[in-house]
DOFISE-702851 format. One line per field, with one value per residue (C-alpha): residue number from 1; residue in three letters; z, y, x. Coordinates in Angstrom, 2 decimals. Last residue first. Example, Ala and Ser with C-alpha at 12.3 -4.5 7.8 and 13.67 -1.06 7.14 Angstrom:
2
nr c(2 / 1)
rest c(ser / ala)
up c(7.14 / 7.80)
north c(-1.06 / -4.50)
east c(13.67 / 12.30)
This chain:
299
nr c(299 / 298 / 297 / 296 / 295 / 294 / 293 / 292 / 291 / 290 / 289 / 288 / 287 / 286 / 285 / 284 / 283 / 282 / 281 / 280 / 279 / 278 / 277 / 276 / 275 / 274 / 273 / 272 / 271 / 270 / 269 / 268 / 267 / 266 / 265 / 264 / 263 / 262 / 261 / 260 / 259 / 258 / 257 / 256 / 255 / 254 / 253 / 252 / 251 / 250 / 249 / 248 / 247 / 246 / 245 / 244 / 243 / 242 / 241 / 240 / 239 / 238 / 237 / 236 / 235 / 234 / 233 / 232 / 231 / 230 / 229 / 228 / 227 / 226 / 225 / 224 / 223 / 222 / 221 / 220 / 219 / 218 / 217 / 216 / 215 / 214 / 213 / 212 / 211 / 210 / 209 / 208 / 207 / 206 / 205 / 204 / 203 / 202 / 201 / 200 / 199 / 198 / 197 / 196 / 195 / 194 / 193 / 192 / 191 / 190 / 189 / 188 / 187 / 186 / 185 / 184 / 183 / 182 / 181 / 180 / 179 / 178 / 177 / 176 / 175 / 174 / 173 / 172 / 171 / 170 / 169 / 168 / 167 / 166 / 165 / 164 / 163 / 162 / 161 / 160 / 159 / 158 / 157 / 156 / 155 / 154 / 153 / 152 / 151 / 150 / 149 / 148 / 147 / 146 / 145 / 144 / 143 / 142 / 141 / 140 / 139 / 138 / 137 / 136 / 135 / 134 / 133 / 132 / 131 / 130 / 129 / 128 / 127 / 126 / 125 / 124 / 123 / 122 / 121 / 120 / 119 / 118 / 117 / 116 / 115 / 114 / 113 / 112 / 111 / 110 / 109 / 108 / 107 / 106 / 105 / 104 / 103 / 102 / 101 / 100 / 99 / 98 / 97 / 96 / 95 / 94 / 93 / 92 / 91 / 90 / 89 / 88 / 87 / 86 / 85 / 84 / 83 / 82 / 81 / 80 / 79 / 78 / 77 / 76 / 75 / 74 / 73 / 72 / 71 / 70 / 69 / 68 / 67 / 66 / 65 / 64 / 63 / 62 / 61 / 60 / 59 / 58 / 57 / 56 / 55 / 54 / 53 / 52 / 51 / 50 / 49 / 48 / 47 / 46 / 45 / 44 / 43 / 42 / 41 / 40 / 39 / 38 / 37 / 36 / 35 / 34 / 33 / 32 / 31 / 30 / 29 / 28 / 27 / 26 / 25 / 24 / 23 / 22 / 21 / 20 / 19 / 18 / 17 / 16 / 15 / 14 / 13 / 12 / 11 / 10 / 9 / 8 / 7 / 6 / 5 / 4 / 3 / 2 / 1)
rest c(unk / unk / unk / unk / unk / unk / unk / unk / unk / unk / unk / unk / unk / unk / unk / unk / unk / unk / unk / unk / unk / unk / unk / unk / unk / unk / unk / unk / unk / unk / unk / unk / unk / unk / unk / unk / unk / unk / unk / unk / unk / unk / unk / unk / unk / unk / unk / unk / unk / unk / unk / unk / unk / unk / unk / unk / unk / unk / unk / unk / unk / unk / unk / unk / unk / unk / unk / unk / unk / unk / unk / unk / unk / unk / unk / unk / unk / unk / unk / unk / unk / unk / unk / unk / unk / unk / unk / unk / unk / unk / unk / unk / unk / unk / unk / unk / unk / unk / unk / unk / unk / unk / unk / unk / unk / unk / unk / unk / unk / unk / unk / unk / unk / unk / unk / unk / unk / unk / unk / unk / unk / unk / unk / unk / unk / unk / unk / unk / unk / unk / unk / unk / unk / unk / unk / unk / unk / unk / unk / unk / unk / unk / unk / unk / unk / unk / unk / unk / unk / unk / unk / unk / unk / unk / unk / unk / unk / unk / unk / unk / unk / unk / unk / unk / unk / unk / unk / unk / unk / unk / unk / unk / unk / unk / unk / unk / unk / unk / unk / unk / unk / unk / unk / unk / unk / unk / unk / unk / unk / unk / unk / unk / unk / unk / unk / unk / unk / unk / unk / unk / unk / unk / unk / unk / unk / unk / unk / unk / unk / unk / unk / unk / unk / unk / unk / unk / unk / unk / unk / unk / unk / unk / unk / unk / unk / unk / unk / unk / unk / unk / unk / unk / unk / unk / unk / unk / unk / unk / unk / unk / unk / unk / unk / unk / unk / unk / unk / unk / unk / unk / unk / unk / unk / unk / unk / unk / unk / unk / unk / unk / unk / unk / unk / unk / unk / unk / unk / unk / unk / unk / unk / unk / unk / unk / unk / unk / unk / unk / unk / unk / unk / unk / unk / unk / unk / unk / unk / unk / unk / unk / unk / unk / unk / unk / unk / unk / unk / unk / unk)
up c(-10.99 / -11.86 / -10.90 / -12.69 / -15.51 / -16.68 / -15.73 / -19.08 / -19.36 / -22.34 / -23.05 / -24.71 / -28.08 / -27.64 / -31.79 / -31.89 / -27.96 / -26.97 / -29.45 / -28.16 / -24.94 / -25.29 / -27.74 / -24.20 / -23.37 / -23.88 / -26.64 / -29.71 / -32.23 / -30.52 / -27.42 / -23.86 / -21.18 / -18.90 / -20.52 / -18.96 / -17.03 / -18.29 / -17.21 / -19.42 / -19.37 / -20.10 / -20.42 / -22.72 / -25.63 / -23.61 / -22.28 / -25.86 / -26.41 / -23.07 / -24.35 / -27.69 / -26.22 / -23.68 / -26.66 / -25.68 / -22.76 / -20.36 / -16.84 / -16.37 / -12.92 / -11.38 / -8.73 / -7.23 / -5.65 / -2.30 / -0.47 / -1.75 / 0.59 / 1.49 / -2.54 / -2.56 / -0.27 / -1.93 / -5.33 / -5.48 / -3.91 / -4.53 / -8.28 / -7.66 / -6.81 / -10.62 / -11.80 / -9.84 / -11.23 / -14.51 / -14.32 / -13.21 / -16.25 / -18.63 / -17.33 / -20.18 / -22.66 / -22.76 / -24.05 / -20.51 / -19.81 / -23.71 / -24.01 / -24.71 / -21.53 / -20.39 / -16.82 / -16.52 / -13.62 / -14.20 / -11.61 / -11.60 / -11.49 / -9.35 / -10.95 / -8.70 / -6.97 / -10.33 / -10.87 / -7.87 / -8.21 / -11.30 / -10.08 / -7.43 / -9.54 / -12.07 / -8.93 / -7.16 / -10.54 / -12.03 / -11.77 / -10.15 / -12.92 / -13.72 / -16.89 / -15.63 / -17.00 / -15.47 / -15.81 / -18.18 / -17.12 / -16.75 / -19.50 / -21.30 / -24.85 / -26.66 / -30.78 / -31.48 / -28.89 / -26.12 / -24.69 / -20.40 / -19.76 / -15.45 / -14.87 / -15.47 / -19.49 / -21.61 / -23.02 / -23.40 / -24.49 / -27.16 / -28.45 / -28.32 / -30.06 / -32.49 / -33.75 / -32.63 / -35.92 / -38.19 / -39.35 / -36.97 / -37.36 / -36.41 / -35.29 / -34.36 / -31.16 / -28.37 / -26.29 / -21.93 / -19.64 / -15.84 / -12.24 / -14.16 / -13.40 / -15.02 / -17.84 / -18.76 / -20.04 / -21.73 / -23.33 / -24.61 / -26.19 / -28.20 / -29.38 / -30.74 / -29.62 / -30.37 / -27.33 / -26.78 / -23.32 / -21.96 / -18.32 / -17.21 / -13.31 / -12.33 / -11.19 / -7.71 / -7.44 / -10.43 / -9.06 / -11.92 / -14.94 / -16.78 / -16.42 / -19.83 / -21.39 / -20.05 / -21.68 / -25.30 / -25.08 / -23.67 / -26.84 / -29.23 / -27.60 / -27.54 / -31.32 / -31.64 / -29.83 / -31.38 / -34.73 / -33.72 / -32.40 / -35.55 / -37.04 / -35.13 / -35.45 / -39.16 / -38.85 / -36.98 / -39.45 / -38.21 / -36.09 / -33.51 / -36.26 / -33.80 / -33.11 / -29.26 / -28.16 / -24.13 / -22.49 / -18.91 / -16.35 / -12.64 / -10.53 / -8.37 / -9.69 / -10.92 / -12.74 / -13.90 / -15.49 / -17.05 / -18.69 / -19.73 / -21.67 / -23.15 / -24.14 / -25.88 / -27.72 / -28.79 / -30.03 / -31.95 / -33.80 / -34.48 / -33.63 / -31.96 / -28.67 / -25.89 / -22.30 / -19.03 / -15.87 / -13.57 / -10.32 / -7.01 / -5.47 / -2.26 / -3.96 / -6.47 / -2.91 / -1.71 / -4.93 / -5.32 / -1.49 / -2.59 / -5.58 / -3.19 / -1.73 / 1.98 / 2.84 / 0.59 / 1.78 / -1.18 / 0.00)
north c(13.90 / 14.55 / 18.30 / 19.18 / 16.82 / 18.56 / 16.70 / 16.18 / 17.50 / 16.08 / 17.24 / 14.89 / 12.85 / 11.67 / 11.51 / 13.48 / 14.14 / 10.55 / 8.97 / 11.53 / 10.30 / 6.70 / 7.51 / 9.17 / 13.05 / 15.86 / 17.16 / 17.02 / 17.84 / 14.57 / 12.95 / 13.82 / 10.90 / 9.82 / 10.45 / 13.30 / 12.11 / 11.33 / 12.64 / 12.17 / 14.18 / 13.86 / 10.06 / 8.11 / 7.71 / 7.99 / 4.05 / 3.53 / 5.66 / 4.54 / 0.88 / 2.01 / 3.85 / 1.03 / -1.57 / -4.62 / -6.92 / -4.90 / -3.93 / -1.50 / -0.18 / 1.78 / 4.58 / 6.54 / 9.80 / 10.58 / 9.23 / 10.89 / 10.36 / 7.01 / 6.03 / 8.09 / 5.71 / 2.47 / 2.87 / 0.89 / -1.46 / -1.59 / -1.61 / -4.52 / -6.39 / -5.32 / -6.67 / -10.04 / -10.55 / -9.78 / -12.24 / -14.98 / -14.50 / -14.39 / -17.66 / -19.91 / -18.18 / -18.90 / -17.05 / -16.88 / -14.18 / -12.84 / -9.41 / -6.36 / -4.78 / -2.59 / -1.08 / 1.96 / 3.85 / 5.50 / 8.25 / 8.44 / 12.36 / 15.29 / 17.92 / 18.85 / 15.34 / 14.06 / 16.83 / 16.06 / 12.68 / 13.09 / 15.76 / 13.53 / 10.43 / 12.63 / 13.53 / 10.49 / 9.27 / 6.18 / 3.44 / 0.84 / 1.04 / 3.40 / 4.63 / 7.81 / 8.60 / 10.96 / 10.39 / 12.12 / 14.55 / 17.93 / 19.55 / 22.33 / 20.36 / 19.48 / 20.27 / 20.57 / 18.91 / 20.15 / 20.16 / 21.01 / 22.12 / 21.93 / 23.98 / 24.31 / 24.55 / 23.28 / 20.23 / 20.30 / 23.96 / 23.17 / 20.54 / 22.68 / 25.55 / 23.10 / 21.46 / 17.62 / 15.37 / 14.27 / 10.61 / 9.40 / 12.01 / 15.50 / 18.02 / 21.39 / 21.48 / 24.36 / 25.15 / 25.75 / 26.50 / 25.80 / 27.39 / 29.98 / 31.96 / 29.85 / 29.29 / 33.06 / 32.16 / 28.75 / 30.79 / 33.84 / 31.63 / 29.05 / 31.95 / 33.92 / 38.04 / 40.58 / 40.56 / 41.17 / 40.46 / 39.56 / 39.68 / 37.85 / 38.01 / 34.73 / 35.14 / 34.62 / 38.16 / 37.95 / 34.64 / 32.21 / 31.34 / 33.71 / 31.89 / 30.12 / 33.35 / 35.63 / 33.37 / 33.32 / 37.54 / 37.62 / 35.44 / 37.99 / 40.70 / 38.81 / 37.93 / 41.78 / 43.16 / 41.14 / 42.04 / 45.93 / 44.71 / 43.40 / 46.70 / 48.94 / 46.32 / 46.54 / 50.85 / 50.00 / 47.59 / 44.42 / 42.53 / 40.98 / 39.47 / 36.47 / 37.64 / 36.43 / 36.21 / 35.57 / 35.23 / 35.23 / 33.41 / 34.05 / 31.26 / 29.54 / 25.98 / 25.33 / 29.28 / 28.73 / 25.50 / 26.58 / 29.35 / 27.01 / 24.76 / 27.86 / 29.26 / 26.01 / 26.09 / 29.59 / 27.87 / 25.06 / 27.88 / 29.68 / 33.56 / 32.49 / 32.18 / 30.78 / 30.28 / 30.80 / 29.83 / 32.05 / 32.46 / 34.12 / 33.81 / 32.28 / 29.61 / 28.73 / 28.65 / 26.34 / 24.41 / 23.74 / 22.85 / 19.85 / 18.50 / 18.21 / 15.98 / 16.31 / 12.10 / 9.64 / 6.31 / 3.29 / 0.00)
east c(9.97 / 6.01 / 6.42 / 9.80 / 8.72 / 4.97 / 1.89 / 0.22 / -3.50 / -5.54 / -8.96 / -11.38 / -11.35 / -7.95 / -6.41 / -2.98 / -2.48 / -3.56 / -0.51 / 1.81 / 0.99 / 1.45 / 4.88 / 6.09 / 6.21 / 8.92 / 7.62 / 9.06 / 12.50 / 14.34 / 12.77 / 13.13 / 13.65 / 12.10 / 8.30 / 6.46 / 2.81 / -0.69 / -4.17 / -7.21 / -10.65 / -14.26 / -14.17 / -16.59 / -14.30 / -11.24 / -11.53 / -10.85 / -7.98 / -6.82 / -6.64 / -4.94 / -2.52 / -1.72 / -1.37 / -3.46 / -4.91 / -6.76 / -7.02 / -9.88 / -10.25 / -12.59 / -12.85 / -15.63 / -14.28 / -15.79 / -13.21 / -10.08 / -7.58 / -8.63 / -8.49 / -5.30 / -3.43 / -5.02 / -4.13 / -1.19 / -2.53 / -6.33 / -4.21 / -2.42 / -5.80 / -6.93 / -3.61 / -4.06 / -7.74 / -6.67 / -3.70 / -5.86 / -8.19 / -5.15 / -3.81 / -5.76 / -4.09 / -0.83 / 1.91 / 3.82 / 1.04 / 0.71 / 2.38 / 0.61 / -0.01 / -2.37 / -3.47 / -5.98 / -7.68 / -10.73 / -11.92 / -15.12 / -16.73 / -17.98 / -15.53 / -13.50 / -13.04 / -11.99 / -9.66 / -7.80 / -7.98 / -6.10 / -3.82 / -2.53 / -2.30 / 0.38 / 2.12 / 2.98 / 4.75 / 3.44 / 6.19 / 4.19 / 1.68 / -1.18 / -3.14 / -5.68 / -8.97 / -11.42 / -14.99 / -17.54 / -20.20 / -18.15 / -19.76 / -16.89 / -17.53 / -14.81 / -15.33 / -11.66 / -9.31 / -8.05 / -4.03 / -3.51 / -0.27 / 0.14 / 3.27 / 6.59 / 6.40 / 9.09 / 8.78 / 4.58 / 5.06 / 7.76 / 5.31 / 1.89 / 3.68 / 5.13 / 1.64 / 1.73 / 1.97 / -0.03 / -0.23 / -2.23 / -5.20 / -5.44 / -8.58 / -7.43 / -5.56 / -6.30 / -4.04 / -4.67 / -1.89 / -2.37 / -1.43 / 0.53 / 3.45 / 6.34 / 3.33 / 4.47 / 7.62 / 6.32 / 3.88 / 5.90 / 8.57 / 5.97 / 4.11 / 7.40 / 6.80 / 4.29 / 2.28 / -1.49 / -3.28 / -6.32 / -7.66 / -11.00 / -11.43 / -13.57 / -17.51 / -17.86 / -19.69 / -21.49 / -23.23 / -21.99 / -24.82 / -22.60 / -19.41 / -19.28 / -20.64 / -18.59 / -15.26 / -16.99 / -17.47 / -13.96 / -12.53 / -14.51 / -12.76 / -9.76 / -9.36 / -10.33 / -7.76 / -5.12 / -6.38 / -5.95 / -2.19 / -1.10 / -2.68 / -0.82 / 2.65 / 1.95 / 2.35 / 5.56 / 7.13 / 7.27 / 10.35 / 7.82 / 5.37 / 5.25 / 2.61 / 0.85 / -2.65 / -3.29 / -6.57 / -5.92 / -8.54 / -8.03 / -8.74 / -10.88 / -10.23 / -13.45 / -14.05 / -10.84 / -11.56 / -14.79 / -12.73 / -10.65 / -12.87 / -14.42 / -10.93 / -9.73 / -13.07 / -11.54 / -8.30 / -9.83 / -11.53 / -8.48 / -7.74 / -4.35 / -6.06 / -3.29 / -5.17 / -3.60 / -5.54 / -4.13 / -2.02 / -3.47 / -0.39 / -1.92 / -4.07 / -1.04 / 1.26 / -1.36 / -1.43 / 2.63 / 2.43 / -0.12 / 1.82 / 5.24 / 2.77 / 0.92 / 1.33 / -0.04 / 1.17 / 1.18 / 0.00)
């Protein structure tokens, strides 16, 4: 049995409480990226948070009468982007209502957000739809390697209901951190928490022992789950141990689920984001929000 005490996780919240950090939210104008800022908004308004709208150019080096009108289209990215944020909140008593700020920069994207993310409690991009072959947009990838905080990646067409469960994969080596903040945002929101197991290899190749191994996976998981299943009572918790590729078993558990909660990889991989081929695989084709637990937390 695992012991939960007050996580490094934990203190990183309280100090979040007591600085009063936001919910940052990238809106380059797209329509993936205002769903992003719906989805967000909700989140802020969850987690008791400011929400910041940022837009960033990258036309930094313009002329000065471009830089006007950069800045005019800015302007009216977040206008419209406020307008979508009020309306998320606007069944909220107006006095527990979030603060909305927005800002314009002319700077690099990826730069500005992974700068300001060091003062965030989460950052929020929005992904247009992709298939297998594509691959993660490079804002979103030198984000994801970068960032020091929560990064949380939504797909196209995500609604901002809270209805469907939270979905976690777990094995012995699943950092403390990346189970905290999926309780966490299972208790926040109401919901199951799903936890996953896969494997792909045959037990001994035979057949006949893949019932027993089932039935000792899901007992591992009491076990390794046990510490956070006292500390979060009220959370209803599942498990699905299944035979097959882990991406593929979370992408089907994901179908249903409202939100999934992965970790870094080890190791960093060449021109990407600093997240496993599981991961990469849920950030191209999940059908809900994504949030990866960035490396200096989930260490």
């Amino acid at each position: 049995m695992t012991t939960v005490t007050r996580s490094r996780a934990d203190e990183i919240e309280a100090q979040s409480r007591r600085a009063g950090r936001p919910v940052l939210v990238g809106d380059d104008g797209s329509a993936a990226a205002l769903n992003a800022v719906r989805w967000a908004a909700r989140e802020a308004q969850r987690r008791d948070r400011p929400l910041r709208i940022l837009h960033v150019d990258g036309a930094a080096n313009a002329m000065e009468g471009r830089l006007h009108a950069l800045a005019r289209r800015g302007e009216r990215i977040l206008e419209r982007a406020t307008v979508v944020a009020e309306d998320v909140v606007a069944g909220v008593p107006q006095d527990q209502r979030v603060e909305i700020r927005t800002s314009v920069v002319l700077d690099r994207p990826a730069g500005r957000l992974v700068a300001d993310a060091a003062g965030a409690d989460l950052v929020v991009l929005g992904r247009e739809a992709m298939g297998r072959a594509d691959r993660v947009g490079s804002v979103i990838g030198a984000v994801l390697a970068d960032a020091a905080c929560l990064v949380a990646v939504v797909p196209a067409g995500t609604s901002v209901g809270d209805d469907g469960a939270v979905v976690v994969g777990v094995a012995p080596t699943t950092p403390q951190d990346v189970l905290d903040v999926a309780f966490a945002a299972a208790e926040s929101r109401g919901v199951p928490l799903v936890a996953v197991h896969a494997w792909e290899e045959s037990v001994h190749g035979i057949d006949p022992l893949l019932e027993q191994y089932v039935a000792v996976m899901v007992d591992a998981h009491r076990t390794w789950l046990a510490g956070w299943a006292a500390r979060y009572p009220a959370v209803p918790m599942r498990s699905v141990v299944r035979r097959g590729h882990p991406s593929a078993v979370l992408l089907d558990v994901a179908t249903t689920a409202g939100l999934v909660v992965v970790g870094p990889s080890r190791r960093r991989w060449s021109g990407g984001p600093a997240v496993g081929s599981v991961a990469r695989t849920l950030l191209r084709e999940a059908p809900c929000p994504l949030v990866v637990v960035p490396r200096r937390r989930a260490a």
